[in-house]
C-alpha positions in Angstrom: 31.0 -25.3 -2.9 33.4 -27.9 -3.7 33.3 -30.4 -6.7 31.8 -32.7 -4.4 29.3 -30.8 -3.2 27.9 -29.4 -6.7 27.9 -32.4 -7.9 25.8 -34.4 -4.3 23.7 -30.5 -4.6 22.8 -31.4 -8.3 21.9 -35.5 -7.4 19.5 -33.9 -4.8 17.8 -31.1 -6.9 17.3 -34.2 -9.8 15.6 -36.4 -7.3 13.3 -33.6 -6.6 12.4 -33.1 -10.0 11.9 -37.0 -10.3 9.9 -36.8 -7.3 7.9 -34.0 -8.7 8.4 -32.0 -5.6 7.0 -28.5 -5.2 10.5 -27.1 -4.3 12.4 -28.4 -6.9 11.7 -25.4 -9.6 12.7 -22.3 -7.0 16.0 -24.3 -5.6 17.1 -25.3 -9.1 16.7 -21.6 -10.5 18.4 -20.1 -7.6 21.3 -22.9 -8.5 21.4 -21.9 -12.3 20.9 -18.3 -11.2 24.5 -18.2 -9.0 27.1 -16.2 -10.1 29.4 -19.4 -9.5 27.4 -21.9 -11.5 29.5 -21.5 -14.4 32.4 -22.7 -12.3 30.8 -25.4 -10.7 32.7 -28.7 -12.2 29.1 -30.2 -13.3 29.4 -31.4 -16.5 27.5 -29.7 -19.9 25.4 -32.9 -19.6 24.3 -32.6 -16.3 23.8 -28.5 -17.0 22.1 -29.4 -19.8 19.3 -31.7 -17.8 18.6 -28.9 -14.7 18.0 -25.9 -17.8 16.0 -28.4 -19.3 14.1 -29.9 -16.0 13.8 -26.5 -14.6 12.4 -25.1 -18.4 9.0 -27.5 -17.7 8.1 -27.3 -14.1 7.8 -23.4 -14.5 4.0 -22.2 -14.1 1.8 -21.7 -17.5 1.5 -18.2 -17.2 2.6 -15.6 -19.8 4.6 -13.7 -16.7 7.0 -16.9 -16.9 7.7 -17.2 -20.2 10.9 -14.6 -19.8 11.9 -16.7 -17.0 11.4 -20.2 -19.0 12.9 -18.6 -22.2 16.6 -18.3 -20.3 16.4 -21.7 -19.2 15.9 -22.7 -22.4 18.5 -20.4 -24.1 21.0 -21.5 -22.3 20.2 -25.5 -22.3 20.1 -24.8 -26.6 23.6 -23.4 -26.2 24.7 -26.5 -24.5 23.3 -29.2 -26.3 25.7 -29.1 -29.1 28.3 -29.8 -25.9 26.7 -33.2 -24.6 27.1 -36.6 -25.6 23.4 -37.1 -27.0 23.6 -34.3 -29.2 20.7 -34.4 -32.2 19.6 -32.6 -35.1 16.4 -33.4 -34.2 16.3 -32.9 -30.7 18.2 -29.4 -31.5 15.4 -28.8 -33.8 12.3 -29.6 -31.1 14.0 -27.7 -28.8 14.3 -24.4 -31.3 10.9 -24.9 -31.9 10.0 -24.9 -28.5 11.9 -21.5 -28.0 9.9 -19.8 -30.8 6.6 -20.8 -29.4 7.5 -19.3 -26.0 8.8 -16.4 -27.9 6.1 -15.8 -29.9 3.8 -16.8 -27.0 5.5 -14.2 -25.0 5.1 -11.4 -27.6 1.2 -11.8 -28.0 1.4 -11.7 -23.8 3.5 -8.2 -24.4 1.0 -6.8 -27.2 -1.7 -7.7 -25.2 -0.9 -6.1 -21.6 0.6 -2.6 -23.7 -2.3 0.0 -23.2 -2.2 2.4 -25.8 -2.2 6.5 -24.7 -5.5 7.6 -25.4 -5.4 10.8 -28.2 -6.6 14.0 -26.8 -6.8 12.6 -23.2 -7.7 15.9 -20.6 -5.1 15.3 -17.8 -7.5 16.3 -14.6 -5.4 18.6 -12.3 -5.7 19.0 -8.9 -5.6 22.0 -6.6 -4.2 22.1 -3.1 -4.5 24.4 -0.6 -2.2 22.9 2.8 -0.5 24.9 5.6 2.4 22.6 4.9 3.4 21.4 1.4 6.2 20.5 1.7 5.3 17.6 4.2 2.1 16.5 2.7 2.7 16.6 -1.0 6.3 15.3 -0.6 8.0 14.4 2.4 5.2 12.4 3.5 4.6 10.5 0.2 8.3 9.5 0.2 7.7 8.2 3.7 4.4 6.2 2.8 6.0 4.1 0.2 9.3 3.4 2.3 6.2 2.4 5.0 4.5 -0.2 2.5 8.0 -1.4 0.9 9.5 -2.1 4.3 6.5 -4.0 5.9 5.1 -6.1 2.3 8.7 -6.3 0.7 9.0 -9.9 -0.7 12.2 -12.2 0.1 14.4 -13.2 -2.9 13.1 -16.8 -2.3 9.5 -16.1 -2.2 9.9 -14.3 -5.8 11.8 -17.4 -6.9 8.8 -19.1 -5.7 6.0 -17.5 -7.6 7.6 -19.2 -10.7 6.6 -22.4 -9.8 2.9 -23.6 -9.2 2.1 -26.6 -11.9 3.4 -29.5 -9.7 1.0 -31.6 -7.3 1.0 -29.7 -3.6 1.4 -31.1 -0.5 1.3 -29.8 3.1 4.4 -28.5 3.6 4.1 -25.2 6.1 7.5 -25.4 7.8 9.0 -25.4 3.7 10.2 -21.6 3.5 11.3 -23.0 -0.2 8.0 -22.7 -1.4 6.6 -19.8 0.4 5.1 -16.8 -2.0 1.4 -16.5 -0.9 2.4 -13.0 1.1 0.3 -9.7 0.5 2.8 -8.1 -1.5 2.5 -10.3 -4.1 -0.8 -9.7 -4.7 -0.9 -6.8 -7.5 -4.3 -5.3 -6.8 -3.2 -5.6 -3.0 -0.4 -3.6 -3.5 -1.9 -1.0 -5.9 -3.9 0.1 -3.2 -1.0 0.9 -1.2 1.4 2.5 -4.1 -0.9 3.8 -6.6 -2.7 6.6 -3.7 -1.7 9.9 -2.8 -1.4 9.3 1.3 -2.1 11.2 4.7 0.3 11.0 7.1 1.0 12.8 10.2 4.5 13.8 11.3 3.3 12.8 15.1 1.7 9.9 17.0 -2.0 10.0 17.4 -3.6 8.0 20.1 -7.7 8.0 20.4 -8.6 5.9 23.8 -12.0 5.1 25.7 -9.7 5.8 28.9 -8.3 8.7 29.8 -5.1 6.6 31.3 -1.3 7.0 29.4 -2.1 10.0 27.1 0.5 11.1 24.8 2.5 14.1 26.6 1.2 16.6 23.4 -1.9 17.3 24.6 -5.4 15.9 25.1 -8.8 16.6 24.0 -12.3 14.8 24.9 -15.5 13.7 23.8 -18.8 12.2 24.6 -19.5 10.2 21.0 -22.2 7.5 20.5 -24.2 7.1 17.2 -26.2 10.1 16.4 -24.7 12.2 18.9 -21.5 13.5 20.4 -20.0 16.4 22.5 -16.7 18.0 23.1 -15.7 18.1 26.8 -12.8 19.4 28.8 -11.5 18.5 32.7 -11.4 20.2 35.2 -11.7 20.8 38.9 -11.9 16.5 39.1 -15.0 16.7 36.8 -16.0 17.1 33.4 -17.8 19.8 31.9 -18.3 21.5 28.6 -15.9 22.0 26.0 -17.4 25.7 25.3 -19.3 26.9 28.1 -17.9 25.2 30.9 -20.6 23.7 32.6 -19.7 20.8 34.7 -21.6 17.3 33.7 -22.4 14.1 36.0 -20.4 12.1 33.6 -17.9 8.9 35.1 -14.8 8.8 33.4 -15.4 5.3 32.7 -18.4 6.3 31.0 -18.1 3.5 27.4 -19.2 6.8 25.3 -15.9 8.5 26.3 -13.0 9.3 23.8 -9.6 10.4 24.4 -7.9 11.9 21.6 -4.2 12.4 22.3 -1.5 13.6 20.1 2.7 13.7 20.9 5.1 16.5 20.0 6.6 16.4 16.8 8.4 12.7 15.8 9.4 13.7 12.2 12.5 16.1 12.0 12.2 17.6 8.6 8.7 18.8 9.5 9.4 22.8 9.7 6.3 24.3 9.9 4.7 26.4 12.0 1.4 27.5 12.4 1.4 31.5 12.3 -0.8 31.8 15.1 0.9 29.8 17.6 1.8 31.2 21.0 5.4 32.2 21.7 5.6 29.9 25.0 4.8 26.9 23.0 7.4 25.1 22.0 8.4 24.5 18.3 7.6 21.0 18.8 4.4 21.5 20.1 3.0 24.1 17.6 1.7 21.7 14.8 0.5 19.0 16.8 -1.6 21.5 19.1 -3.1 23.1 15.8 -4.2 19.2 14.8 -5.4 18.6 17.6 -7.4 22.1 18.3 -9.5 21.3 15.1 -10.4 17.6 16.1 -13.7 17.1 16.1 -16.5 14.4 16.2 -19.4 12.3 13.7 -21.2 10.4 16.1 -18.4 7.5 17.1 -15.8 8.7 14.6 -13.2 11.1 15.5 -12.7 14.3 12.8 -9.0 15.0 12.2 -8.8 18.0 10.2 -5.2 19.0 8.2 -6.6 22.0 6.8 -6.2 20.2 3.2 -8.5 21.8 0.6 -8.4 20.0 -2.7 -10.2 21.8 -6.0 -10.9 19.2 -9.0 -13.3 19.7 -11.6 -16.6 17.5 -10.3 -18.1 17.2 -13.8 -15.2 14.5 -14.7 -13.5 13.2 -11.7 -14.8 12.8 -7.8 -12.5 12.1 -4.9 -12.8 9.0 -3.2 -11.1 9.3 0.8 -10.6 5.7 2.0 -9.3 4.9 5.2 -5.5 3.0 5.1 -5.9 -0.8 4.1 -3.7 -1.5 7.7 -5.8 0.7 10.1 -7.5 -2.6 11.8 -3.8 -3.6 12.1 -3.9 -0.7 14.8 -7.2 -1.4 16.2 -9.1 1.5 14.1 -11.5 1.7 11.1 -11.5 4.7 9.0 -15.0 6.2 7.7 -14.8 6.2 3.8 -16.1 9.6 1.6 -16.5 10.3 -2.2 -16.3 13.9 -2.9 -18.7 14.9 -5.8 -18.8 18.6 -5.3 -18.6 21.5 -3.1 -20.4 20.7 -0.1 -23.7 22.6 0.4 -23.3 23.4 4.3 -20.5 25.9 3.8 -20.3 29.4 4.5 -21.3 31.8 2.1 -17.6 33.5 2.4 -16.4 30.4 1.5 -18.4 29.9 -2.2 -17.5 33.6 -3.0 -14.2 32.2 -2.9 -14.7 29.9 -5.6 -14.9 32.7 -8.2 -12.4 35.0 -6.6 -9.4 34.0 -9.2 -9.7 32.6 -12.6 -8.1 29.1 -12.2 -11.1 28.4 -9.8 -13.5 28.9 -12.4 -15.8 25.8 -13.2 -13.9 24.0 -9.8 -15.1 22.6 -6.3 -13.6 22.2 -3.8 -13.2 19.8 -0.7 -11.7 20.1 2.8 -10.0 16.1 3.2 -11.1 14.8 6.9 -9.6 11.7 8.7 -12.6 10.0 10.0 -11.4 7.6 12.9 -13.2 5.4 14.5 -11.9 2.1 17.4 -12.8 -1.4 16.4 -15.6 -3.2 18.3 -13.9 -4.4 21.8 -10.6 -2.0 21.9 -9.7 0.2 24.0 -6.7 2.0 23.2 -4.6 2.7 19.4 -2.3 4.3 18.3 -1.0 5.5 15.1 2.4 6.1 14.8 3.7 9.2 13.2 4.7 8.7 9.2 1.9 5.8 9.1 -0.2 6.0 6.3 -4.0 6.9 7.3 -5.9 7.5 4.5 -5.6 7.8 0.7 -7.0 9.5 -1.5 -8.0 8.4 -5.2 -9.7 10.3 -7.7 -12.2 8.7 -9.7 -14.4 9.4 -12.8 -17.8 11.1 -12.0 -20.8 9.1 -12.4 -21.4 11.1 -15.3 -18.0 10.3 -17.3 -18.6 6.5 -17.8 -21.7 4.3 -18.1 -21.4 0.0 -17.3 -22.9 -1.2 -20.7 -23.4 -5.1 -21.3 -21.2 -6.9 -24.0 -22.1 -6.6 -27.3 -23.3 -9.8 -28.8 
């Protein structure tokens, strides 16, 4: 930037701010904020108006004040450099910087939650076939998933400083863009604050049986209150179990096709123990998955064979299907786990008490409930796509909602 154009740049950033325009406090930070400003030719006057003009247009929230303290820093430092230098003006403007200071420090006291003394971390247990995917690999690749697609822009975090000036209806100004999900801090929690369930292949669940991933296929007759697993064969469909052949049209609306692809992510290494030696390495895990699917009425059951243990008197599990499932045409069936379920094999509680960390613990298999959105047909989740979270909670027991005390 020449001279000339710093100098036209900082005429047209000052008839903003006289305009009161909306854009005026993201593209004069950005301006002080260059590397280069300091060798701009501008003048300490004309620095000292855009710190100053920039310092008041910043939004009154205690988030800004870090923000609106440098501008002010730095137009204090260059006051006693201008023309209209004045004890009392350099006086105001101290003031000014201690109230935002001291403003800012309350803001600091206030958000800082104190440890609580004595607090019982809650631990828990996993039993998975494949560790190292689910409680690592798959975490890293969840938050590279929600960074990639709700990452800000540099501009819109500019942005989110400003907001006391008059609006008007400017779509088409990118200047002034920042009202994207990922600035939205609960949003967000809900992505980065879970522990996520991913699978390391696609998953496609279909009401036709056209285009199903080359894995393997498996079918069922699922409407509310009922649903059955069937197989093809011969040009018909028949049981899943015994085989008997049904008068059922493929085109039937009850019909779901759940397909699966071989492996897409290529540090997944396991292998289930029990798969055949003709199947392909590629193959093994996704056929396991896929073996174990099962139904709840409309919903489609994907099992991962992961068995959590927590102690149920102080915390309960809740299993919530991924905030971006609708994105891909599916809803996900939501679960809080309390306790051990009751419907379990008796093997299966004698377990409970075989070794001594399981004492006082339940436990919980974690299911992917599935289900297609009202008026699709087809979806499909891509492998390393966040599908549900999981987020323990206190028991019902462990707090109590009080009114405030008058």
């Amino acid at each position: 930037m020449t001279a000339e154009e710093a100098r036209a740049y900082y005429n047209y950033l000052m008839t903003l701010c006289i305009r009161r325009e909306e854009s005026f406090g993201p593209l004069a930070l950005t301006f002080l904020r260059d590397p280069r400003f300091d060798h701009y030719p501008l003048t300490p006057e004309e620095r000292f108006n855009l710190y100053m003009a920039t310092s008041e247009v910043f939004a009154p929230e205690p988030k800004r004040y870090t923000a609106r303290l440098e501008c002010l820093n730095k137009a204090h430092d260059l006051l006693s450099q201008t023309t209209f230098f004045d004890p009392a003006f350099a006086r105001q403007l101290q003031y000014d910087i201690r109230k935002t200071s001291a403003d800012l420090e309350i803001y600091n006291q206030a958000m800082k939650v104190p440890r609580p003394q004595g607090l019982t971390v809650q631990r828990l247990t996993v039993e998975t076939e494949a560790p190292e995917y689910f409680l690592d690999l798959a975490q890293q690749r969840a938050a590279a998933y929600y960074q990639k697609k709700y990452r800000m822009p540099t501009e819109s975090k500019t942005a989110q400083h400003f907001g006391g000036t008059p609006k008007k209806f400017e779509p088409e100004n990118p200047t002034i863009h920042k009202e994207f999900p990922g600035a939205c801090a609960p949003f967000m929690a809900a992505r980065t604050n879970a522990f996520h369930f991913l699978l390391p292949f696609d998953l496609k669940i279909s009401r036709t049986p056209e285009e199903p991933l080359e894995a393997g296929i498996r079918i069922f007759y699922a409407k509310i209150g009922y649903s059955y697993p069937l197989r093809y064969e011969m040009g018909r469909l028949c049981g899943y179990q015994d085989g008997q052949m049904l008068d059922i049209a493929l085109d039937d609306p009850n019909l779901f096709f759940v397909s699966v692809s071989p492996l897409r992510e290529s540090s997944f290494r396991f292998i289930p123990p029990d798969t055949a030696p003709d199947v392909p390495a590629e193959l093994a895990y996704p056929l396991s998955v896929l073996n174990t699917v099962g139904s709840l009425g409309p919903f489609i059951q994907v099992s991962c064979k992961f068995k959590v243990w927590f102690d149920a008197s102080a915390v309960s599990l809740l299993i919530q299907g991924a905030p971006d499932l609708a994105e891909y045409g599916l809803q996900g069936a939501s679960g809080l786990m309390t306790r051990s379920y009751a419907s379990d094999r008796v093997e299966a509680y004698a377990e409970s008490s075989r070794h001594p960390w399981q004492e006082g613990l339940s436990y919980n298999f974690v299911n992917l409930h599935l289900g297609l959105l009202p008026g699709i047909q087809s979806a499909v989740i891509p492998f390393n796509t966040p599908i549900f979270s999981l987020y323990p909670v206190l028991s019902r027991h462990a707090y109590s909602l009080e009114p405030k005390p008058e």
